[in-house]
Each structure stands twice: as C-alpha cells, then as structure tokens.
C-alpha positions in Angstrom: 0.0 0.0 0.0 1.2 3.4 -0.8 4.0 5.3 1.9 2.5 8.6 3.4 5.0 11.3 3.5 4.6 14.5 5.7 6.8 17.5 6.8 6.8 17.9 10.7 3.3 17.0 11.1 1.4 19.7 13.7 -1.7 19.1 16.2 -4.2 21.9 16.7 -5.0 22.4 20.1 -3.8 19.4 21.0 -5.6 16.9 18.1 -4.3 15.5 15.4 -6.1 15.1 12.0 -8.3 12.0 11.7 -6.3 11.3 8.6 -3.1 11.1 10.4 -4.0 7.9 12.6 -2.9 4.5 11.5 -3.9 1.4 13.3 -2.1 -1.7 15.0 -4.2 -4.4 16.5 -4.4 -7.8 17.4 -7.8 -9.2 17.2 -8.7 -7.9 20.3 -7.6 -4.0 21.0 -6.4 -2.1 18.4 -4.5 1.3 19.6 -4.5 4.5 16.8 -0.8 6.0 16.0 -0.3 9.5 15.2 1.6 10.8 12.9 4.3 12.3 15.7 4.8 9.2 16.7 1.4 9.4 19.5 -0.4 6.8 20.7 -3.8 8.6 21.3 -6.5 5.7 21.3 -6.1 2.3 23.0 -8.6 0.3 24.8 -7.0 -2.5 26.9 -7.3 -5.4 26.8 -10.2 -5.3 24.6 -11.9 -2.6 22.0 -14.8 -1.9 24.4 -13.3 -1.5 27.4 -12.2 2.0 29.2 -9.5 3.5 27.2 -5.9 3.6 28.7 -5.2 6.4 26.0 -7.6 8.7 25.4 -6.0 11.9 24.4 -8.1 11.6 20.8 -10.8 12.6 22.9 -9.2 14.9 25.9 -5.7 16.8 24.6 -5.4 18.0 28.5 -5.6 15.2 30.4 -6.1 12.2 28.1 -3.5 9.3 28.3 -1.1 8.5 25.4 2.2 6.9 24.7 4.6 9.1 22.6 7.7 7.9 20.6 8.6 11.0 18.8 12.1 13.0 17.7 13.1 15.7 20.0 14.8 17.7 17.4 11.4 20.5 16.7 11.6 20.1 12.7 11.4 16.5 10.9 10.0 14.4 8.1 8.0 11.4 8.3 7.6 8.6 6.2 5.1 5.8 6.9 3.9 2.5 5.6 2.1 -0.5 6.4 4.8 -4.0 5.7 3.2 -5.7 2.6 0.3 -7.9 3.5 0.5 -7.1 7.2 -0.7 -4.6 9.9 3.1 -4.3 11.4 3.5 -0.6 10.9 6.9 0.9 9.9 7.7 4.9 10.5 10.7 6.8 9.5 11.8 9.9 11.4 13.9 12.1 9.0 15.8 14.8 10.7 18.9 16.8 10.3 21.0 14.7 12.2 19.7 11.6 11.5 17.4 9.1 10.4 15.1 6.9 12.6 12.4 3.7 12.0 10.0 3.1 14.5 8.5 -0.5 13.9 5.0 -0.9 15.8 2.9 -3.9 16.4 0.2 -5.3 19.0 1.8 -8.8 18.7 0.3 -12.4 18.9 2.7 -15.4 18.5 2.3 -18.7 16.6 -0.5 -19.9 18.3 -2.6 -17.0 18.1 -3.3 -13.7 20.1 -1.4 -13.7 23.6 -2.9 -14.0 26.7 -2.2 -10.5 27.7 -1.6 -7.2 25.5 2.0 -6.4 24.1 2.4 -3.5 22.5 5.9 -3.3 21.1 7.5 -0.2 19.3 11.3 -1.0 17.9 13.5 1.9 17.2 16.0 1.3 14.9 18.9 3.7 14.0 19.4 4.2 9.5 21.9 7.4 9.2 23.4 9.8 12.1 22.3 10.4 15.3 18.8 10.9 16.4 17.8 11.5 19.8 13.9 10.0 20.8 11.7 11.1 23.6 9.5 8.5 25.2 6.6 10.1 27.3 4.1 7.8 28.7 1.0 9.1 30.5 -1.9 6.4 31.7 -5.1 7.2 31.4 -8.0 7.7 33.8 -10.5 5.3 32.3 -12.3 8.1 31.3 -12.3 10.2 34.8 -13.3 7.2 36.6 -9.9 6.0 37.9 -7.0 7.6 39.5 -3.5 5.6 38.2 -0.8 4.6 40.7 2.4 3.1 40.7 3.1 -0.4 42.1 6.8 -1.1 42.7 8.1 -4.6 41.9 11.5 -6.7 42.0 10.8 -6.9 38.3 10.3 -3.5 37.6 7.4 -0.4 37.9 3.6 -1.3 37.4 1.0 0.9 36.8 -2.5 0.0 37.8 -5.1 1.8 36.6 -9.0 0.2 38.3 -8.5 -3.5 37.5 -5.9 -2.9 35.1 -2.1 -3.8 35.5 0.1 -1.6 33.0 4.0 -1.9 32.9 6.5 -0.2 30.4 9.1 -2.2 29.5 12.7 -1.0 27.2 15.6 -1.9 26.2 19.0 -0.8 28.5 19.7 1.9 26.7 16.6 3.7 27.4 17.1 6.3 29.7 14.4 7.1 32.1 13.8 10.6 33.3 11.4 10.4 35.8 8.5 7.7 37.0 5.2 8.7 39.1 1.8 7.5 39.8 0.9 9.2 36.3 3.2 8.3 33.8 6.9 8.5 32.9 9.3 10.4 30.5 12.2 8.4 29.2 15.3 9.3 26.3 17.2 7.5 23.7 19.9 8.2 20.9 20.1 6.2 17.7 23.2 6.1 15.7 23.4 3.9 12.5 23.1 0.0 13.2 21.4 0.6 16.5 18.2 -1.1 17.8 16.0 -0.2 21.0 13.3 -1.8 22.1 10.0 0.3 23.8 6.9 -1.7 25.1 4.1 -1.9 27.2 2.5 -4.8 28.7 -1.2 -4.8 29.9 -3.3 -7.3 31.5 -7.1 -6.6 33.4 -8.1 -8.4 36.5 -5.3 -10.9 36.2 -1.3 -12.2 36.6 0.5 -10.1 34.6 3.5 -11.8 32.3 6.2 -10.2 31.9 8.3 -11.4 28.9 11.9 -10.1 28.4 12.7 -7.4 26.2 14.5 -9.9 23.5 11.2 -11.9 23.3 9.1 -8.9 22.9 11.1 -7.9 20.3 10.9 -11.4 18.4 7.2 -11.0 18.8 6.7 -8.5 16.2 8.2 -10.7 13.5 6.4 -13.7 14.3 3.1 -11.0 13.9 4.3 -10.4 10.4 4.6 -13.8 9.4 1.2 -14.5 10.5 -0.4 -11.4 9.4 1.0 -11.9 5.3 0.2 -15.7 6.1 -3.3 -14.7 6.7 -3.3 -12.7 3.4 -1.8 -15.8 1.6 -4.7 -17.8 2.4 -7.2 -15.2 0.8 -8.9 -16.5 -2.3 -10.1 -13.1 -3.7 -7.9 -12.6 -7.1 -9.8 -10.2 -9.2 -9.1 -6.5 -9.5 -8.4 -4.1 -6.8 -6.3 -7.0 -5.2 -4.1 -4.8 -3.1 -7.1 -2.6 -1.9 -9.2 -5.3 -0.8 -6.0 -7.5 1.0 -5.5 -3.5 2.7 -9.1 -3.5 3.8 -9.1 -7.3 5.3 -6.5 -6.4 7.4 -8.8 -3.7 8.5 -11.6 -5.7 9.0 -9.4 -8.6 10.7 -8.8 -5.6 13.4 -12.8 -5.3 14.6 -13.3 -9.2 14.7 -13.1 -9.7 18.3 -11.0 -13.2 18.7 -12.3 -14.3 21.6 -15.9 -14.4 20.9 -15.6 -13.9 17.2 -18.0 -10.9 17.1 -17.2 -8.0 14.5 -16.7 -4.5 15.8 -18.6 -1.4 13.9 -15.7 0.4 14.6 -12.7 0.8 17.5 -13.0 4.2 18.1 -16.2 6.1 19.6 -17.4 9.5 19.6 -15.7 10.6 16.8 -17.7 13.4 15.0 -19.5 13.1 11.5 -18.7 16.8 11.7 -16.2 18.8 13.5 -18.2 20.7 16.6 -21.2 18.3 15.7 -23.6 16.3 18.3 -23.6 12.7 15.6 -20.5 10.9 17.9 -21.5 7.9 18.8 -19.8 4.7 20.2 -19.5 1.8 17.6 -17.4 -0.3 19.7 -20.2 -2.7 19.6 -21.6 -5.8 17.4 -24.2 -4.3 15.3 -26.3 -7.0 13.1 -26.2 -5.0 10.2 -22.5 -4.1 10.2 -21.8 -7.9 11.2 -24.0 -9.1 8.2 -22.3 -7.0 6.0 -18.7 -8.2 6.8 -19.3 -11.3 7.3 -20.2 -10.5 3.0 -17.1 -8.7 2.9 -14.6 -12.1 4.3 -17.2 -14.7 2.0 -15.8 -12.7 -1.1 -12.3 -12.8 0.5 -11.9 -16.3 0.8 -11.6 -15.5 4.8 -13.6 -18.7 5.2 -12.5 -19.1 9.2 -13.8 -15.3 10.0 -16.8 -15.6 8.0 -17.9 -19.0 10.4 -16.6 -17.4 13.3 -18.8 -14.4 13.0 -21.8 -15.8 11.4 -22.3 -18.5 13.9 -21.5 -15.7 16.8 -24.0 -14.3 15.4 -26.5 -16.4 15.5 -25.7 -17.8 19.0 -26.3 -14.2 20.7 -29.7 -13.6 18.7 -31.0 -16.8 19.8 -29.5 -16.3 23.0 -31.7 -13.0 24.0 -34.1 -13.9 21.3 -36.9 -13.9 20.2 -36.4 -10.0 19.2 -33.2 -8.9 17.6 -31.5 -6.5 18.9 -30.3 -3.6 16.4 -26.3 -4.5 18.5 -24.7 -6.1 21.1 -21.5 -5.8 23.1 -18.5 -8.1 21.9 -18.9 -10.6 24.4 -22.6 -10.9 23.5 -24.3 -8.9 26.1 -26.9 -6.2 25.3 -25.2 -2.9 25.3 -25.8 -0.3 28.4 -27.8 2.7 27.6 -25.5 5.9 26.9 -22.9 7.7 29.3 -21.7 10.6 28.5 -18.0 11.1 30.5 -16.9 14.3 30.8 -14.0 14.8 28.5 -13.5 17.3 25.9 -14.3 15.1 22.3 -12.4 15.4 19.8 -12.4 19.0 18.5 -14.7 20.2 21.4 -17.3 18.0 19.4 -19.6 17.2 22.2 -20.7 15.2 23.9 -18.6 12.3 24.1 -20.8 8.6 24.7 -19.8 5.2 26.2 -22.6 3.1 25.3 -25.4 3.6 22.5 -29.4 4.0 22.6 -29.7 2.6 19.1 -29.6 -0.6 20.6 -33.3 -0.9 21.5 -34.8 0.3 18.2 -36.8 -1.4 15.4 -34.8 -1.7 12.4 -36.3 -4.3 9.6 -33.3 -3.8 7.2 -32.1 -6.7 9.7 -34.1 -9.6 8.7 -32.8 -9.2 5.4 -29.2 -9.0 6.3 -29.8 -12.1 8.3 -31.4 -14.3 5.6 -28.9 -12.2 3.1 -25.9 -13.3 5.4 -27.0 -17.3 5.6 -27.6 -17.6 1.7 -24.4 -16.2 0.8 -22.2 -18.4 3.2 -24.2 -21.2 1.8 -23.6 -20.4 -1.3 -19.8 -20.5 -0.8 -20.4 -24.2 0.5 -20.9 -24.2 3.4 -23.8 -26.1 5.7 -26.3 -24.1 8.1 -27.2 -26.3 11.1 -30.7 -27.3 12.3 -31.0 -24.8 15.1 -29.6 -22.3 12.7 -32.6 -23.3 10.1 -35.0 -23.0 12.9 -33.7 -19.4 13.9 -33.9 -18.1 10.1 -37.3 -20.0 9.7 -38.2 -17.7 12.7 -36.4 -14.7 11.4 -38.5 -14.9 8.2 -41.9 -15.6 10.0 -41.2 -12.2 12.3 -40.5 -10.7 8.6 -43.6 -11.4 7.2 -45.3 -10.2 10.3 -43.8 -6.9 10.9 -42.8 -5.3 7.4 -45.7 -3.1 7.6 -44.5 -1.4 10.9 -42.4 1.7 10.8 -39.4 1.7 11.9 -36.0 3.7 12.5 -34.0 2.6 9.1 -30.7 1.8 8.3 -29.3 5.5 9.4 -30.9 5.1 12.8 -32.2 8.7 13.3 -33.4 9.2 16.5 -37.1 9.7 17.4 -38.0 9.9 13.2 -39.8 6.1 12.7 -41.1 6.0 9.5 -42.3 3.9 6.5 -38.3 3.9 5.3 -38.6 2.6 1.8 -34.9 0.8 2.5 -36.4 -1.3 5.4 -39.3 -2.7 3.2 -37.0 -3.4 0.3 -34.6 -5.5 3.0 -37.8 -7.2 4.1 -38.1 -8.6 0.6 -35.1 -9.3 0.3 -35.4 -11.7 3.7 -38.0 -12.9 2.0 -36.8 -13.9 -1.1 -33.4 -15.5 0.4 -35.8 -17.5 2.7 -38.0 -18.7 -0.3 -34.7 -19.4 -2.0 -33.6 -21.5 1.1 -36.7 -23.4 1.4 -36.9 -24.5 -2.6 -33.1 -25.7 -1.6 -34.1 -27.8 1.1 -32.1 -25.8 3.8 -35.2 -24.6 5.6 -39.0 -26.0 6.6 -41.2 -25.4 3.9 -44.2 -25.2 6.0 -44.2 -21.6 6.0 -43.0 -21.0 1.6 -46.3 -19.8 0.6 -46.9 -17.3 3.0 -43.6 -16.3 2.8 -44.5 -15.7 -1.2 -47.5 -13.9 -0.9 -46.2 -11.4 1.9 -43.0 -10.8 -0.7 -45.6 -10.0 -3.0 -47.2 -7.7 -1.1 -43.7 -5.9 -0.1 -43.1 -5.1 -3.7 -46.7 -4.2 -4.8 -46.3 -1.9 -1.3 -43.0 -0.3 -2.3 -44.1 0.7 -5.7 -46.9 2.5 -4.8 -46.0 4.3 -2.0 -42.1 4.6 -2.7 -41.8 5.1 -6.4 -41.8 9.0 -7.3 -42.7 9.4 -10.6 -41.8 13.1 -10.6 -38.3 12.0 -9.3 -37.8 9.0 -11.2 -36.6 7.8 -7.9 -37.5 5.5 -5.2 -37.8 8.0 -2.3 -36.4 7.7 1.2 -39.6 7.5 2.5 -43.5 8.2 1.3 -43.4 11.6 3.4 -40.6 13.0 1.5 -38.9 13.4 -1.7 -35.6 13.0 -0.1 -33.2 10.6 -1.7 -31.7 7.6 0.7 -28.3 6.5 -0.5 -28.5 3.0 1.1 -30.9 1.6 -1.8 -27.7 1.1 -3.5 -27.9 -2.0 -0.9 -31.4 -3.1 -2.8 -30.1 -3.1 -6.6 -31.8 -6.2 -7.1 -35.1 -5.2 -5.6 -37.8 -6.5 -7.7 -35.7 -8.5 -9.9 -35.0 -8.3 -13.7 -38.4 -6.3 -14.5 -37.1 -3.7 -12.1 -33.4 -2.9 -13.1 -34.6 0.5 -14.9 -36.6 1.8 -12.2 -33.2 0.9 -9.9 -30.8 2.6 -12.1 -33.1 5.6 -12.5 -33.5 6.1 -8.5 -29.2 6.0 -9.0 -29.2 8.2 -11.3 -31.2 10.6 -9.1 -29.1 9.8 -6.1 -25.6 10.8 -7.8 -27.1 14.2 -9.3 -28.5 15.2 -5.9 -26.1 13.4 -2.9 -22.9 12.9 -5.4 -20.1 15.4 -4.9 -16.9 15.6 -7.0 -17.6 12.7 -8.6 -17.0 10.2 -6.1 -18.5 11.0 -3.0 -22.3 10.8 -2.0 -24.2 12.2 1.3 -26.1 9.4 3.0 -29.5 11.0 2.2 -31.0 14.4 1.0 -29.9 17.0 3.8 -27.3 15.2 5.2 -24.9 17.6 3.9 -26.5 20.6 6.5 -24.7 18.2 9.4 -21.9 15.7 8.5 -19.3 14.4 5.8 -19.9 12.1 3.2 -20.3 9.0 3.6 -17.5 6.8 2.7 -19.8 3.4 2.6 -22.2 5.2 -0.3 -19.4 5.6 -2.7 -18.8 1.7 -2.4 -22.3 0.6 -2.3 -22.8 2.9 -5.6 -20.0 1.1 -7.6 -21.6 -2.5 -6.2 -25.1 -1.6 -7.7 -24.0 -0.3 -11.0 -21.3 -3.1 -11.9 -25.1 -5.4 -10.8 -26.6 -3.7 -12.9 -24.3 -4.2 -15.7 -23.1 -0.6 -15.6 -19.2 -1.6 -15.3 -17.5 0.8 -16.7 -19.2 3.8 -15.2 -19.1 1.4 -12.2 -15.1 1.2 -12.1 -14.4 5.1 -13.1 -16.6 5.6 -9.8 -14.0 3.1 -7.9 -10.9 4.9 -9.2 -12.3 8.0 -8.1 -13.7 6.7 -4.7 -10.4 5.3 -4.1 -8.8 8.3 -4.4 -10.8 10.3 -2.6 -11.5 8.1 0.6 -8.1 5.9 0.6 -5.6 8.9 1.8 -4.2 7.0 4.5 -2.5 4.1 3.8 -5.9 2.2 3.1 -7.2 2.9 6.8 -11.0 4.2 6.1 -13.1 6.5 8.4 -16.2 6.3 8.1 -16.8 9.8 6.1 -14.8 12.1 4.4 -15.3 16.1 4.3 -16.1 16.7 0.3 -14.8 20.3 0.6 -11.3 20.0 2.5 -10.7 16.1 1.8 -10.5 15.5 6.1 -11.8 12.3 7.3 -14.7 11.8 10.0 -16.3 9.7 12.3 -15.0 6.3 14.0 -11.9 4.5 12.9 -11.0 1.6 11.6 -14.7 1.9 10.1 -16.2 -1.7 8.8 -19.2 -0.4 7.0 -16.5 2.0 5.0 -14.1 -1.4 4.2 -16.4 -3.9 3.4 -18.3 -1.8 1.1 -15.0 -1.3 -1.1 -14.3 -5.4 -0.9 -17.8 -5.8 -2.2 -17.2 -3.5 -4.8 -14.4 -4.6 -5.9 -15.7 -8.4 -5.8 -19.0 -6.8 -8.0 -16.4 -5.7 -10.6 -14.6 -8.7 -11.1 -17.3 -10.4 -11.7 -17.3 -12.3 -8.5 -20.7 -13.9 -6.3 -23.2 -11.3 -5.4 -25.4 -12.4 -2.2 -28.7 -11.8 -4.4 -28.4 -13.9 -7.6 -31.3 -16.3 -6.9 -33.5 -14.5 -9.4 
C-alpha cells in the first residue's frame, strides 16, 4: 500500500487530523498511532473497554504513549509491511534518520494471553535523539492511576488494570510517578532499542523479556502476510481489498468472534457536531455485512466465526433482535456521556449507544442475506440455525408493515423507510430461495410468497416517485436515501430500470466531486460524506451491468476516501478532503471489498432470481 509522506506533522489544540492515525491491532484492541509518533487511542485489553489512551478525545488530560524525535523540525515517512498490519515509520531529521516498527503482537498460536504492545526503534543514518513520554489514562475520569513497585520493575494499575512499560537498556528514564513516565534515547546507524508496554485486566500479569518482545513483532508479520496468503479473492483491486481485510481482521473480536462497527467512539460526523456515537459494539447490520465482505475474500474461518457468533447471541436473548450487542454478547448499556473534551470540542462524548433498543427491519434481510451467501460459498447451516432463520423470516412477514427507525438510525424519526421494506423482501426472497433448496422448513413457503408479493406491490406504490424518477427515502418526502444502493436487485429483472433511475437521481442530488455521495437528502446541513455510499454505488452499478461507469466511480472513490494508507473513516469532508467519524470503520471497508468483488465479476449475495 502506498507510503504517506509528511513534513513535521502539527496538532491543533492538541488533536491531530483523523487522517493522520494509523492502526495496530491484534484481534482484540487495536490502539490509533499519530503521525508524531502518539499513541492517542487504546482500549486495553479489549476494544470496548475503558481506554488507557484517550487523548483523541481529551488533549489535557487524556492518556497517550509518545515515541517521537526531539529535534522540533522532521520528516515522516510511513507505511504499512506488505500484506501485514506491522507498521513501519521513518523519522527524518537533520542529524539523522530513525524507523520506529509498531505492532500489537500475537505469537504462533494466536493472540497472547495478555496485551503487548511493542514499538522497535532502529537507528538508518546519524544520530537521532527519541523522547518517550508515557501518560496512563484515567478510564475516562473514573480511575486515578498509581504506581506499584516490583522486583521486576514499575507497574502501573489503573481500576483493574495492571500496566507496565518495558525498554531496552539503553533507554534512559527521566522520571517515573503515579501518572506516567518520561524516558530518552539516541540512535546512531546499526542501532536497535526496544520500547513496550505490557497490559493485563483483573489478572497475573507476564512479563516477557525485552528480546522476546522484540521477536514477537516478526512472528506477527509472518502470521499477518500468512493470513493474506490464504485469501482466495484474485480479481481487481487485489491490493485494496487485501488492505481492507487487514482492516476488518482488526474489529473481529477473537475471543468471541463478534465483529466490531468500529474501535474508536465518539468521533464526530462533523467537526463541533452532536452525531458521535460509540460503535465499539456488534451491530447486526455491520456484522452481516462483513461477514459478505470475508465470503468474497476467501476468509472462510472469520466468516464461520462471525456468522455462527452471530446467531448464537440472537438466539441467546431472542426472540427480538437486537439492532447490537457488546462483543462478548451482552446487550449494550444505555448511553454515558463522561466528561471529556471530544475530539475537537465535538460534544458530547458517549460510552454506550441508545440505538440498541430500536426497530430496524433492514435486519431480517441481512440475516437471511448473510445465511444464503455463506451457503452459497459451500458451506452447511445447522438445524437450530434453520429454525432461527425460519423464525427470522416468519417475524419478517409479520412486521414489514411497521415503521421503523431505518438503516441511518435517526433518533425519534420512525417511518415507512422505503430501504427497510426493500430488506424485508429481500429476507424474503433468500428464505424462499432457502426453502426450494431444502435448507429450511417449507411449511411456511407460501406465505412467505405472498407477503413478498405484497412488499413489492407496497413499495411501488408508495415509494416510487414518478416526478423524481426515484425511489424515495420515505413516502413523506422526496428526499433521496443512498442506502438503496444496498437493494439493486429489488424487484428483480423487470425492475433494473426503475433501480438505475433512482441511482441516477441519487448521484445528481447526494454525489459530490464525482466520487463521494451524502447518506440521504440534507445530510450535507450536518456531516461528511459518507465513505460506505461511494462503495455501495460502484456494487449496484457493476449489478446492474453498468461496469464501466461502475469502475471510473471506484478509481475516483479510491482516491478520494483511501488517503491514508488504506485505513477508512467512516466519512470524508467533500470540501477539505479531512476524514470523519470512528476508525478503523467496517461499513467503509467492506463496502470497497464488495465493490471490488462486483467488478470482477465475483458472487453477489442476491443472484437467486
């Protein structure tokens, strides 16, 4: 993936640009690196935990763990290692040059019992002298950190969690308090230091040595671009879609094996804006649609992992979905709002998320969506699995008619949301399409035909807008709803014109420069665009056998929302080019696999037609 090059890269008030954050992870936390060389996001041990650095959200106070040249003018250079989330940064200076190698390692067997994040400094040209500044966090205000002295060495415990800096012997250390520590080191040419930090919650904490820390982040490598090996996508955009694996790989949670939304929360859909929420959760939708995402990948192990997470934590608090859930499978607490600053005084911060109790009907057809894709790859559903999606599609028939709060989960506005009946037929279909296979009961085929009947005789005479030439967001408006590029099937083959008319209308009005689209008419008034849309667009068009305005829309897309090193946000200022909202962002990277598996030509989840 392509190296990112900056001169001396600057924080206002205190933050740095969105765009500057790459990520390291493990399958379990994954911490955001700043440009300068600042760790300013990491929740330890896990993604939805408290976070031990939080000074993306609070520049005062916040913790974060710095690796960054003293001299006050440098270069940077940055990449991620081919096929692998070990990041490599160069520190030009005037006296020297300096690569800092960064990894949350694992080790042959998998993740490690505890967290160990390790940062290598290695020493190209000259002399270059490194600060090391480490302050812990305060689990957002609810803590107060203290030092624990040990034979072994200094431990910081912060609530439940044990915290302990380990470096090489030719780290010099300033000073050491209940808060944090400042430390110093010189490279010259040939020379290799070693800065890490172990973590562990509510249990022993391990303490490997230095050398074996070190060895850790190759043995990461080799399993990250051994994980990439094992990929069977090979059709265009190869590099882009191995780039956003490895992204998605980040948010599934290894020891459940539910998928993240995102590992970041409360960062704004628009700078100074109230639309920061926490996605540190499982949401069904953003599951479904990654679970898509690693079927088209040939990620065959993530895909079962997830899918069958999925379905163990529905059943489990069943009958209702719920619209998310928290990583280990619990429902999700209502919303806290600690007091810290948000990222560019964008207020207010949330732990938590209220979109967890609404109605959203989209879900029944990424469910049934979800099972007839991964058993179309070849794979086998099991008989309590059958009996949930037999349920699923029942509840489906049942409820289409209610309103509900869509796919963009506004708060308080339920409505008739012309995407949400579309996914009911789509649940509909894939069930009808399961039962004629033999996969599910039958009992239920015919009424499951008539109601999908009655979906589509329903949309199309209270969606369609003739005066548009669009399917409308909802029968109270005109407004345009770019998540229908999600339904380019709907209706089948005697519907593809109406389809790529309602496109049509959704690029002139919610398109910007080309490549970009707003999620729905008047979006614009309060956030970025949408990173996701652009995706989904290219998906429907290349469906709808509109390739090559499908793939000049990719190349522009690409270089619009892929500025930094392939790590997408979740939306992307049209007018200044800065990213938005919650980082890594799964919506944002699944959409571009599944567009790039739509160009080449690869399995789409709706051909049962």
């Amino acid at each position: 993936m392509s190296l990112r090059h900056m001169d001396n890269p600057v924080r206002c008030d205190g933050f740095a640009p969105l765009e500057d954050y790459a990520a390291i992870g493990e399958g379990r936390s994954v911490a955001l690196v700043a440009l300068d060389g600042a760790i300013d996001w990491w929740c330890a041990p896990s993604m939805d935990k408290a976070p031990l650095f939080d000074r993306l959200l609070e520049p005062e106070v916040g913790g974060y763990f710095a690796l960054t040249p003293c001299a006050e003018e440098y270069r940077v250079e940055r990449c991620y290692r081919d096929n692998s989330n070990v990041l490599e940064t160069e520190f030009i200076t005037d006296s020297g040059r300096v690569r800092v190698t960064e990894s949350i390692n694992s080790n042959n067997a998998g993740r490690l019992p505890w967290c160990e994040l390790a940062r290598r400094v290695e020493g190209l040209e000259g002399e270059v002298e490194m600060s090391v500044s480490f302050r812990a966090g305060t689990h957002t205000e609810t803590a107060s950190p203290w030092l624990q002295k040990t034979p072994i060495g200094e431990v910081f415990n912060i609530g439940d969690l044990k915290v302990m800096l380990r470096f090489s012997d030719d780290v010099r250390v300033d000073t050491c308090g209940d808060r944090g520590a400042e430390a110093r080191l010189t490279t010259h040419r040939g020379s290799r230091s070693m800065v890490a930090l172990l973590a562990a919650e509510g249990e022993p904490l391990a303490v490997p040595s230095v050398a074996r820390i070190d060895r850790h982040i190759e043995i990461s490598d080799v399993a990250w671009r051994s994980w990439v090996e094992g990929l069977a996508f090979d059709g265009q955009y190869v590099e882009h879609v191995h780039r956003s694996a490895l992204a998605l790989k980040f948010l599934l949670y290894s020891p459940s094996g539910a998928l993240a939304a995102a590992a970041t929360t409360s960062l704004p859909e628009r700078i100074g804006g109230d639309k920061n929420y926490d996605y540190r959760y499982a949401w069904v939708r953003d599951a479904c649609l990654m679970i898509k995402a690693f079927v088209h990948a040939g990620a065959i192990e993530e895909s079962q992992a997830a899918f069958s997470w999925l379905v163990r934590t529905i059943r489990r608090h069943g009958p209702d979905m719920q619209v998310c859930y928290t990583l280990q499978g619990d429902l999700i607490p209502a919303e806290q709002y600690p007091p810290l600053a948000g990222y560019r005084g964008s207020q207010p911060v949330r732990v938590g998320n209220n979109a967890r109790g609404q109605l959203q009907l989209g879900m029944f057809g990424d469910m049934l969506a979800t099972a007839s894709l991964f058993i179309d790859a070849g794979h086998i559903v099991d008989i309590t699995t059958a009996r949930l999606l037999c349920d699923l599609a029942n509840q489906c028939a049942d409820r289409w008619r209610f309103r509900d709060s869509g796919i963009w989960e506004l708060p308080g506005d339920v409505q008739h949301y012309t995407h949400s009946k579309m996914a009911c037929w789509q649940a509909l279909t894939h069930a009808i399409k399961l039962a004629d296979q033999g996969y599910l009961e039958p009992t239920w085929r015919a009424r499951w035909s008539r109601e999908r009947e009655r979906i589509e005789t329903w949309v199309n005479a209270h969606c369609w807008c003739e005066s548009r030439g669009a399917y409308v967001m909802h029968p109270q408006t005109q407004g345009l709803d770019a998540a229908l590029c999600l339904m380019h099937r709907f209706g089948a083959e005697n519907n593809r014109e109406r389809m790529r008319s309602t496109y049509d209308a959704i690029r002139a009005e919610l398109g910007r420069d080309g490549a970009l689209l707003y999620r729905y008419s008047g979006s614009e008034e309060e956030e970025g665009a949408f990173v996701a849309c652009s995706f989904w667009m290219v998906e429907a068009l290349a469906a709808l056998g509109d390739k090559q305005v499908a793939e000049n829309l990719m190349d522009r897309a690409l270089k619009a929302c892929n500025g930094n090193l392939g790590l997408l946000t979740e939306m992307v200022d049209p007018g200044t080019g800065a990213h938005l909202g919650n980082v890594p962002q799964g919506l944002s990277h699944l959409a571009l696999i599944c567009a790039a598996n739509a160009l080449s030509g690869g399995l789409l989840e709706d051909n049962c037609y």
